[in-house]
VEXBA-673753 format. One record per residue (C-alpha): x, y, z; chain. Coordinates in nm, 3 decimals, padded with zeros to 5 digits. Example, Ala and Ser with C-alpha at 12.3 -4.5 7.8 and 13.67 -1.06 7.14 Angstrom:
BEGIN
+---------+---------+---------+--------+
:      px :      py :      pz : chaine :
+---------+---------+---------+--------+
:  01.230 : -00.450 :  00.780 :      A :
:  01.367 : -00.106 :  00.714 :      A :
+---------+---------+---------+--------+
END
This chain:
BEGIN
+---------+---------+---------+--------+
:      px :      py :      pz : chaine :
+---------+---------+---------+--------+
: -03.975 : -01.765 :  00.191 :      A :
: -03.853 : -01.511 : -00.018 :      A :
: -03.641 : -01.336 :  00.293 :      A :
: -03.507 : -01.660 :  00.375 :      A :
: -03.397 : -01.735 :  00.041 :      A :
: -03.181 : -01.378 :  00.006 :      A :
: -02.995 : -01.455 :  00.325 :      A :
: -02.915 : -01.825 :  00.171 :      A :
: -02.793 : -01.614 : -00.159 :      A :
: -02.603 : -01.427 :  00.080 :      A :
: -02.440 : -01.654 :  00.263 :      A :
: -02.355 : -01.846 : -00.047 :      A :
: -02.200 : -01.569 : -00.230 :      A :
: -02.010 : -01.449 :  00.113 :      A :
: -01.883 : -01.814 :  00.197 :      A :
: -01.710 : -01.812 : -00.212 :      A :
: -01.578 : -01.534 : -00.131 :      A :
: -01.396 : -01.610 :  00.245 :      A :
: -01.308 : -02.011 :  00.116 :      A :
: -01.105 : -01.860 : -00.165 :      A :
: -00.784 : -01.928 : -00.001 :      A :
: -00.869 : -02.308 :  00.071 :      A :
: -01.026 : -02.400 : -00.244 :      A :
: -00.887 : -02.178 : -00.517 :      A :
: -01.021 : -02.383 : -00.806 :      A :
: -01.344 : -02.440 : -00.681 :      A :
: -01.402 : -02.054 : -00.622 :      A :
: -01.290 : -01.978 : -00.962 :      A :
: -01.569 : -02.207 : -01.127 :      A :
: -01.797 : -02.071 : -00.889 :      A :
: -01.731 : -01.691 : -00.951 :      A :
: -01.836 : -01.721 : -01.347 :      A :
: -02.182 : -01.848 : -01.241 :      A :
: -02.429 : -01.501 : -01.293 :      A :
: -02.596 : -01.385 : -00.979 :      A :
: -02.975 : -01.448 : -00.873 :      A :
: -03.207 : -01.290 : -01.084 :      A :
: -03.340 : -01.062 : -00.816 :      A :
: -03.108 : -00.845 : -00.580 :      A :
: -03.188 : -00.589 : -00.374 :      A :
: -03.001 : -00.268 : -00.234 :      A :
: -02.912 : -00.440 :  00.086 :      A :
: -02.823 : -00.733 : -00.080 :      A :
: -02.556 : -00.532 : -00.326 :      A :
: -02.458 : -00.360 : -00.014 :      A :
: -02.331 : -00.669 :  00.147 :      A :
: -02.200 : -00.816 : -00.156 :      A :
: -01.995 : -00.512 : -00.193 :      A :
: -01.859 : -00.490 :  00.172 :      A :
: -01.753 : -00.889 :  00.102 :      A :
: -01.546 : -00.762 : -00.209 :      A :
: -01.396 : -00.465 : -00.038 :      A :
: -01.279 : -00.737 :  00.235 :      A :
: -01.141 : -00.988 : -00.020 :      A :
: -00.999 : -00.701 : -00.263 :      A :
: -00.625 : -00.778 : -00.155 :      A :
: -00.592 : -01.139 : -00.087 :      A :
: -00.846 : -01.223 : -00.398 :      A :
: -00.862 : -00.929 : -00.646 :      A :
: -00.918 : -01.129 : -00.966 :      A :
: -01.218 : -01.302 : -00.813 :      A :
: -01.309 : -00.988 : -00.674 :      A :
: -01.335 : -00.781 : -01.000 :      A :
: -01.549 : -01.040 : -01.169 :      A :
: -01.827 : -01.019 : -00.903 :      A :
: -01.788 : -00.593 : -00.868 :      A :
: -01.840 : -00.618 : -01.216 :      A :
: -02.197 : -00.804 : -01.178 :      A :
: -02.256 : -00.640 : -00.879 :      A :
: -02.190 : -00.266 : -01.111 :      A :
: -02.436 : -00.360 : -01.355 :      A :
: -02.705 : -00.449 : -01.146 :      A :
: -02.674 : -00.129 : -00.952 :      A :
: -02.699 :  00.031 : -01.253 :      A :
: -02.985 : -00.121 : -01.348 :      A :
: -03.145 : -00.028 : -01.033 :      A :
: -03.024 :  00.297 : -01.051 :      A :
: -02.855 :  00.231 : -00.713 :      A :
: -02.581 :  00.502 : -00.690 :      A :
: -02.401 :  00.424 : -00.370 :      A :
: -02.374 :  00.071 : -00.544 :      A :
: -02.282 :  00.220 : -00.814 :      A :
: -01.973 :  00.469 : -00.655 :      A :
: -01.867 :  00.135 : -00.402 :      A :
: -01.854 : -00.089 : -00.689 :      A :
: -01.639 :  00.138 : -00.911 :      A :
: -01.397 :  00.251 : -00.565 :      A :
: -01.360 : -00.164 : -00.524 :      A :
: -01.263 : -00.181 : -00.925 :      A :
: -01.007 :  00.081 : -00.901 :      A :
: -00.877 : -00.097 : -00.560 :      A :
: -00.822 : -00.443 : -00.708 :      A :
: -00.668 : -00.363 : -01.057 :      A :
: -00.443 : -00.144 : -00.816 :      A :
: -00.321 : -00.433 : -00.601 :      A :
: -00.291 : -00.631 : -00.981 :      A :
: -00.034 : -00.365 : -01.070 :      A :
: -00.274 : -00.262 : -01.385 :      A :
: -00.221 :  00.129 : -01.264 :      A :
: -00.407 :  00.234 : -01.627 :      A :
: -00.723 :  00.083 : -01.528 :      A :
: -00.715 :  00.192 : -01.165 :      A :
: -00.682 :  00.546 : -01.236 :      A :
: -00.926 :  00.519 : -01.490 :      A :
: -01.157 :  00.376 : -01.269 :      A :
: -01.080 :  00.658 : -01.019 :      A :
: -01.106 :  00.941 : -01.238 :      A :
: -01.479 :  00.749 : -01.324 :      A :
: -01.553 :  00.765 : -01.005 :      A :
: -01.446 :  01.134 : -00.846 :      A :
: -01.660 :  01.233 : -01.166 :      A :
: -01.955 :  01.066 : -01.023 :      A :
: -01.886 :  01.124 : -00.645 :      A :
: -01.930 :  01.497 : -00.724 :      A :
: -02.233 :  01.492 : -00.937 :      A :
: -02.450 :  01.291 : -00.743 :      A :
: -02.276 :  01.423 : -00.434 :      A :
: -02.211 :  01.094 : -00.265 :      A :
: -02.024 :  01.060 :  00.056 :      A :
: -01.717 :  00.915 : -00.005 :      A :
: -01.456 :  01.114 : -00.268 :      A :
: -01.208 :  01.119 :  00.017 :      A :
: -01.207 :  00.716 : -00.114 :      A :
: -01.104 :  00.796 : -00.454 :      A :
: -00.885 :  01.058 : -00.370 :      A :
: -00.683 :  00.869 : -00.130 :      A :
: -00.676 :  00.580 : -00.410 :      A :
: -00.535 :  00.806 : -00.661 :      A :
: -00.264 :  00.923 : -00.480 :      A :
: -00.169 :  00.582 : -00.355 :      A :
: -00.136 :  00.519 : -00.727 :      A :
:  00.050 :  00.812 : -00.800 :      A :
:  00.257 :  00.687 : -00.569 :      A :
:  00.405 :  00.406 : -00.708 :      A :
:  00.413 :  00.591 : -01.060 :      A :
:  00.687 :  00.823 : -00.925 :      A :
:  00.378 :  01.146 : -00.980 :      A :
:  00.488 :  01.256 : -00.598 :      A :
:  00.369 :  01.599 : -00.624 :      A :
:  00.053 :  01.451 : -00.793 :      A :
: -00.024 :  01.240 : -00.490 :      A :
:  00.076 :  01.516 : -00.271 :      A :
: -00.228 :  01.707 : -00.392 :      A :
: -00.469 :  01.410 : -00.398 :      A :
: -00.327 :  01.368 : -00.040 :      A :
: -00.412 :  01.695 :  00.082 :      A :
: -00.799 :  01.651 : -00.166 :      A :
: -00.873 :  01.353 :  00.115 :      A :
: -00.815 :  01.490 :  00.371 :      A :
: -00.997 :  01.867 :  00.320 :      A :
: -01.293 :  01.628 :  00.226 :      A :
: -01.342 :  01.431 :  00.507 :      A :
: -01.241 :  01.729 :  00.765 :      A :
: -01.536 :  01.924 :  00.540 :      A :
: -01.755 :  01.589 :  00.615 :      A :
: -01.679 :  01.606 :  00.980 :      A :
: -01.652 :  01.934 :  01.080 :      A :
: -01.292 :  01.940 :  01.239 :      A :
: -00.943 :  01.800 :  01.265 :      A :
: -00.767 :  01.540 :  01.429 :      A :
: -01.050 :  01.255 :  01.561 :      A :
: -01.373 :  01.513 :  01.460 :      A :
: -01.206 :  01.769 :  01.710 :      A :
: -01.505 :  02.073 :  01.658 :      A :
: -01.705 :  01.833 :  01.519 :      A :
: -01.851 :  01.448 :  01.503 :      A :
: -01.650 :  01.193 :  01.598 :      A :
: -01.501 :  00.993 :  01.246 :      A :
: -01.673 :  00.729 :  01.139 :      A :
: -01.407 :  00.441 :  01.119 :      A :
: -01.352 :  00.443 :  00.751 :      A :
: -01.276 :  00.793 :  00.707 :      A :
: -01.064 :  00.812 :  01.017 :      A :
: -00.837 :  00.513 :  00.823 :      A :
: -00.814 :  00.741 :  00.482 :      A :
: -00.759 :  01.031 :  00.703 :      A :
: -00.451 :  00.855 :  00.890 :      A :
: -00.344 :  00.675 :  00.562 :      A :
: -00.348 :  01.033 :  00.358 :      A :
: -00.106 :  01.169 :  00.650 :      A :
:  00.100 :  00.854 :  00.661 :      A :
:  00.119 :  00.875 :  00.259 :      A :
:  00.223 :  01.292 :  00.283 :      A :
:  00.492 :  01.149 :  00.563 :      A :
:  00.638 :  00.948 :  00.302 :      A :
:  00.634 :  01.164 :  00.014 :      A :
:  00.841 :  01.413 :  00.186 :      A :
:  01.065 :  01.175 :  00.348 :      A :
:  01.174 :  01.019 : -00.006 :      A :
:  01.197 :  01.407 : -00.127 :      A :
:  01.413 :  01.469 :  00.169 :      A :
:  01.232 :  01.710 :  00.358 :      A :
:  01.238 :  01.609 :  00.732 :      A :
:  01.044 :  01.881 :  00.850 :      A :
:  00.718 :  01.790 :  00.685 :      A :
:  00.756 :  01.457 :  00.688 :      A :
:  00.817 :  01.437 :  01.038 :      A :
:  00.495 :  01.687 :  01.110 :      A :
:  00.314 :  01.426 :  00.895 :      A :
:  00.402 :  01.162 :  01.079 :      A :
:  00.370 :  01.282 :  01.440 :      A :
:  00.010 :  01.403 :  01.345 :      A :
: -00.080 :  01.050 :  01.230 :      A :
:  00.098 :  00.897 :  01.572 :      A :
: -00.127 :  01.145 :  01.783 :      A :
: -00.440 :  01.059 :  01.612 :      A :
: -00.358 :  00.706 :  01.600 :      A :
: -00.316 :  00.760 :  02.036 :      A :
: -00.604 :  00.929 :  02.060 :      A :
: -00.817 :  00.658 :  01.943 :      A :
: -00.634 :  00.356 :  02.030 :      A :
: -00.613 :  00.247 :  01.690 :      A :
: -00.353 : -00.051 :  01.764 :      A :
: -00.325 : -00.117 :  01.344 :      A :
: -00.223 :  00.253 :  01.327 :      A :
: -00.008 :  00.331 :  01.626 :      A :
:  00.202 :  00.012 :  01.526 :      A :
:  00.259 :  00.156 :  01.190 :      A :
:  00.309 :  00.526 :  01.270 :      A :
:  00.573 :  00.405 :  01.544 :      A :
:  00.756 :  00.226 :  01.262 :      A :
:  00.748 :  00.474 :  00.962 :      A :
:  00.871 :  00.737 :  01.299 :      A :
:  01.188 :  00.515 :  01.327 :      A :
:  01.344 :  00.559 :  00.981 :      A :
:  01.330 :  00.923 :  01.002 :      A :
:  01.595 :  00.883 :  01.345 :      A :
:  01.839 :  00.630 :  01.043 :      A :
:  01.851 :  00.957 :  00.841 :      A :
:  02.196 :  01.172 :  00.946 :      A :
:  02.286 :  01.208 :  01.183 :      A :
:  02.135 :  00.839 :  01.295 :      A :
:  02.016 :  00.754 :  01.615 :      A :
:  01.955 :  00.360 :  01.580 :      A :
:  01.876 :  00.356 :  01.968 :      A :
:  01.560 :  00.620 :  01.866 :      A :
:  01.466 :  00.380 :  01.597 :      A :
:  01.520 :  00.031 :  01.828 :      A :
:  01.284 :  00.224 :  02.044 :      A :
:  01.064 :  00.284 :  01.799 :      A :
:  00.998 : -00.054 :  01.636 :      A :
:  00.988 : -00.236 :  01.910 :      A :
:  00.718 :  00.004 :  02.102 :      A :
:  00.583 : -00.065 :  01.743 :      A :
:  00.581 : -00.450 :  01.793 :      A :
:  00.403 : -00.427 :  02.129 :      A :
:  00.094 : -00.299 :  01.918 :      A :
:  00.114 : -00.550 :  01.608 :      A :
: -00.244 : -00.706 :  01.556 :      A :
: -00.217 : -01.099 :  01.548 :      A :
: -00.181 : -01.217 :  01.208 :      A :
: -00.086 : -00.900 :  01.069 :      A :
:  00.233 : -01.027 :  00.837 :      A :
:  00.261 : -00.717 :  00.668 :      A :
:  00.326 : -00.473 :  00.951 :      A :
:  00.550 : -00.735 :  01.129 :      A :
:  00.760 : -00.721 :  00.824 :      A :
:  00.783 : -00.359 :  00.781 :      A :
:  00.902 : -00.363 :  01.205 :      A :
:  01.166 : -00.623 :  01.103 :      A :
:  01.272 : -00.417 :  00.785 :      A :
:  01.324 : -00.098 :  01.025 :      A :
:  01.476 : -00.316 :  01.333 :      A :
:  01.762 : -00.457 :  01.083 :      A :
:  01.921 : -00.165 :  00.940 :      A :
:  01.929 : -00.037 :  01.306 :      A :
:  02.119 : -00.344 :  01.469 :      A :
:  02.372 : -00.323 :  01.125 :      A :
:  02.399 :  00.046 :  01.216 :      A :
:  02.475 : -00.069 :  01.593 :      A :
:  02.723 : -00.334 :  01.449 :      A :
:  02.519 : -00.612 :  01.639 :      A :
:  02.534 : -00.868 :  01.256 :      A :
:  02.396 : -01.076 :  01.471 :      A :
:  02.111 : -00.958 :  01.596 :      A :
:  02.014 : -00.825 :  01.277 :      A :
:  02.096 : -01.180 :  01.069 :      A :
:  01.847 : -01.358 :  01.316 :      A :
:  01.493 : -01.073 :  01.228 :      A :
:  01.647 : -01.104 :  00.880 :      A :
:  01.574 : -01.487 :  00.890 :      A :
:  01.212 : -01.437 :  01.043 :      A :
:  01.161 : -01.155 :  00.759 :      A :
:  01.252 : -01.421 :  00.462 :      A :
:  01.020 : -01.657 :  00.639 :      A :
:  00.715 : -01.398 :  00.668 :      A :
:  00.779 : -01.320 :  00.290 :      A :
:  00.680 : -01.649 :  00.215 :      A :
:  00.329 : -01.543 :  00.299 :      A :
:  00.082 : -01.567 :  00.008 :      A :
: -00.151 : -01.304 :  00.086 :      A :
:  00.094 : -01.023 : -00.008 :      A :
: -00.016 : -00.817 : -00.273 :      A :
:  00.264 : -00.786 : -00.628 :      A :
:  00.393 : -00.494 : -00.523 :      A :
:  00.436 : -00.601 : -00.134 :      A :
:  00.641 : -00.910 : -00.285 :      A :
:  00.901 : -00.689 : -00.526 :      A :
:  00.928 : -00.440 : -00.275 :      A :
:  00.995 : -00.735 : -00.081 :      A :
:  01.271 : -00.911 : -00.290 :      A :
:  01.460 : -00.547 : -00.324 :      A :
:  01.470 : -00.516 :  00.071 :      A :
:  01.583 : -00.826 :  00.130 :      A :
:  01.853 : -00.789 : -00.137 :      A :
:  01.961 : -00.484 :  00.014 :      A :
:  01.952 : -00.635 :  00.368 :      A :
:  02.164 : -00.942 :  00.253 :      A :
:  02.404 : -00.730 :  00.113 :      A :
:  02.476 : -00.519 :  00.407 :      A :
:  02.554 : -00.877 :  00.624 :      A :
:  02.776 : -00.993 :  00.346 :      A :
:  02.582 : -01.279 :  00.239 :      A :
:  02.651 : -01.169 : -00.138 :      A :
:  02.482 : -01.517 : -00.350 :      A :
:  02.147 : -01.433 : -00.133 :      A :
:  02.163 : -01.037 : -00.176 :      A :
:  02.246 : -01.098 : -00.604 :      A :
:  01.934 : -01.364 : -00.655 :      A :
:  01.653 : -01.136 : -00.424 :      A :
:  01.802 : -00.773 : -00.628 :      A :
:  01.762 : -00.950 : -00.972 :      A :
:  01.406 : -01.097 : -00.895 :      A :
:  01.320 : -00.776 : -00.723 :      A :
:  01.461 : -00.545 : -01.031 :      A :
:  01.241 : -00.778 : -01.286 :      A :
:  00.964 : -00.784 : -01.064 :      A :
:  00.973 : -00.365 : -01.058 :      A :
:  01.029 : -00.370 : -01.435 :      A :
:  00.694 : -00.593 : -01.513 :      A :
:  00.464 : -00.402 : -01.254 :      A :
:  00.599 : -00.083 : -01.365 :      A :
:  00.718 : -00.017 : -00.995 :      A :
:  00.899 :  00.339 : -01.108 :      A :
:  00.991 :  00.449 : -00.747 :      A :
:  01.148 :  00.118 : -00.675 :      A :
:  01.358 :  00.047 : -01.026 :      A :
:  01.663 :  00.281 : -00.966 :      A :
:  01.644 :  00.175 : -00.582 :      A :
:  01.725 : -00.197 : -00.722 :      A :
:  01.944 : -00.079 : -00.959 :      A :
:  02.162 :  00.107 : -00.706 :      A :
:  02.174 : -00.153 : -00.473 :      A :
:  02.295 : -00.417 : -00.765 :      A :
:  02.567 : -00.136 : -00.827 :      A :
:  02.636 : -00.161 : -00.462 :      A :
:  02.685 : -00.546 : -00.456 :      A :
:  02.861 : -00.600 : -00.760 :      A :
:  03.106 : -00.334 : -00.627 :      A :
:  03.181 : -00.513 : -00.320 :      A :
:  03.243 : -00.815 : -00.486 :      A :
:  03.518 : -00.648 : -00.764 :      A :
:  03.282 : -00.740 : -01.028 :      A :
:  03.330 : -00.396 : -01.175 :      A :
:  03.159 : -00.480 : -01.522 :      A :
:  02.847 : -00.542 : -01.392 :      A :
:  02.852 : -00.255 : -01.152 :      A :
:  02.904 : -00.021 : -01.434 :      A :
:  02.610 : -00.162 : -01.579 :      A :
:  02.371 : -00.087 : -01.316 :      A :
:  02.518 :  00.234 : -01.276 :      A :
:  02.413 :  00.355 : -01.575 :      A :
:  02.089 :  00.187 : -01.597 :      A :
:  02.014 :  00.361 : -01.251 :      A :
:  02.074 :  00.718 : -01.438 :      A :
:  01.883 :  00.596 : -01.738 :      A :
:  01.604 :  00.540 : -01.472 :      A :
:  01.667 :  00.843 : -01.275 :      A :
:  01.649 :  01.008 : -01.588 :      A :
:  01.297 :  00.938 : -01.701 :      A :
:  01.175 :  01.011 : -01.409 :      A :
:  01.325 :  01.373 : -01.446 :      A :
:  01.175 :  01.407 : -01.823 :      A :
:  00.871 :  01.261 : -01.665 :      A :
:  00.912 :  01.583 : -01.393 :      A :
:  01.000 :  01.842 : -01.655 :      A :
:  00.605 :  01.779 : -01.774 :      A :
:  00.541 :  01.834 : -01.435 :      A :
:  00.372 :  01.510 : -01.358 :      A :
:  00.674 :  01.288 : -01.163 :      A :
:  00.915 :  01.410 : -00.919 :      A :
:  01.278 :  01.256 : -00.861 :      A :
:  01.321 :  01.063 : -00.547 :      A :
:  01.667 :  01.137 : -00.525 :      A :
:  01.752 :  00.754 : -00.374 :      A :
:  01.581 :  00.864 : -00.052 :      A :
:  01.396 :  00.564 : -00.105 :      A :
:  01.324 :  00.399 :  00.264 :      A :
:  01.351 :  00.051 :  00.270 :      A :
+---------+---------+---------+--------+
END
């Protein structure tokens, strides 16, 4: 009786978790209610898993039951409860935009990773540098980056899919691609092709060699921008995206937009407007997806600014670059405020509004220049507008 009433807690807490989406009110009355009185280890465990699923599309809900779920693994003294519920945390106020709390939540956790020796720093480090990201701390990330990876090739025994050693299990091999994909776009907003493009080709072998569609769809698409730098070659990137949308899981809006944001820019650079007005059209429409996270929708609202501007269609471009420039300025987006700012300079000097583009001008060095005083205490590194839309 006491087996079958777990699973029904189970099932219960799982189901408020997955219906979130279809009854949004409901689930939010539900989530306040405290958990059973009794939990084990396994039951925390899949609790935890259901939270690490949800932690994009639901991280408010999510936080308040990893909070629960923390406190009874600490009262258990349940440490990889403890380390999963505190990884989750720092996800979800990540994906909120609160970057304070996530980092704090990380540095919590690489603390306790390495006293109690638990499996999965790689976790945190790849977090932190996907934070450090969007602070603008490139050189930062670059090192948290390079922390992941070390850590799960130490784990495994070897490179590139467990080569000299186990195969990866498939949560480290997605940090392990995801740190190299990160590194590739580090150095491709710093400007050095080299490394990014030995970032990225590593990441588009590994992805080959274990038929990971997810990740050979991506890698072929972050590969294409690299062939828009000078000297272009918009038939390489064409070729790219499109081998890129053959490998597109169903459902997956986010990597179908970032193939449409790399297949316009190419057609514009081929001078086929029309072409490139039609995938802009389907990219407006997958924006109006609610599942994207805050910063997915700013970076959004910037890239389709920029992409309206470059087909002319200047009342479309002006609305999506001011929502995307306040959306950047709330969430503290400080890779993606001067990019905005730029391309509002851009517009307003294509349309002879000269006042306003002297504006955004200067607020684009003002920007530019606290990232530099932020670099001078050697914690954020200029992007130089290398930014890749």
């Amino acid at each position: 009786m006491g087996k079958l009433l777990s699973k029904i807690v189970v099932s219960v807490w799982v189901s408020i978790l997955l219906v979130a989406g279809q009854l949004p009110a409901q689930e939010q009355m539900l989530i306040r209610n405290t958990l059973p009185a009794e939990l084990d280890t396994a039951t925390i465990n899949m609790l935890l898993d259901s939270c690490m699923r949800n932690r994009i599309s639901h991280p408010r809900q999510t936080i308040a039951l990893t909070r629960q779920l923390l406190q009874r693994s600490y009262a258990l003294r349940f440490y990889p409860g403890i380390g999963g519920a505190i990884n989750i945390l720092s996800e979800a106020h990540s994906i909120l935009g609160d970057y304070r709390k996530a980092l704090y939540y990380q540095e919590v956790g690489i603390t306790y990773c390495t006293l109690f020796q638990l499996p999965y720093i790689q976790s945190y480090f790849n977090n932190r540098a996907n934070v450090l990201i969007y602070l603008g701390a490139y050189h930062d990330a670059v090192d948290y980056y390079l922390k992941a990876i070390r850590a799960i090739e130490l784990k495994n025994g070897g490179g590139v899919g467990g080569k000299g050693g186990r195969a990866y299990e498939e949560s480290d091999l997605s940090i392990y691609n995801n740190a190299h994909v990160g590194l590739y776009m580090i150095w491709n907003l710093l400007g050095n092709t080299p490394k990014a493009r030995y970032y990225i080709d590593k990441a588009l072998a590994m992805s080959l060699l274990e038929r990971d569609s997810f990740n050979i769809a991506n890698t072929y698409n972050l590969r294409s921008s690299l062939y828009m730098s000078e000297p272009a070659k918009p038939d390489s990137a064409l070729w790219c995206n499109m081998r890129a949308l053959d490998y597109v899981p169903a459902g997956d809006t986010t990597m179908r937009i970032n193939i449409y944001s790399g297949i316009i820019p190419a057609y514009v650079r081929f001078g086929r407007k029309d072409s490139a007005a039609y995938f802009l059209d389907e990219l407006e429409k997958l924006y109006q997806n609610t599942s994207l996270t805050t910063q997915e929708r700013a970076h959004g609202q910037g890239r389709l600014g920029l992409y309206n501007r470059l087909l002319g269609r200047w009342q479309k471009a002006e609305e999506y670059l001011r929502r995307g420039l306040d959306s950047a300025l709330v969430y503290n987006l400080a890779y993606l405020i001067p990019q905005v700012q730029e391309q509002l300079n851009l517009l307003y000097s294509q349309t002879q509004r000269y006042d306003k583009a002297l504006y955004f001008h200067h607020m684009m060095e003002s920007s530019q220049e606290k990232l530099k005083s932020g670099e001078a205490a050697g914690k954020i590194t200029l992007m130089e507008n290398r930014f890749v839309w």
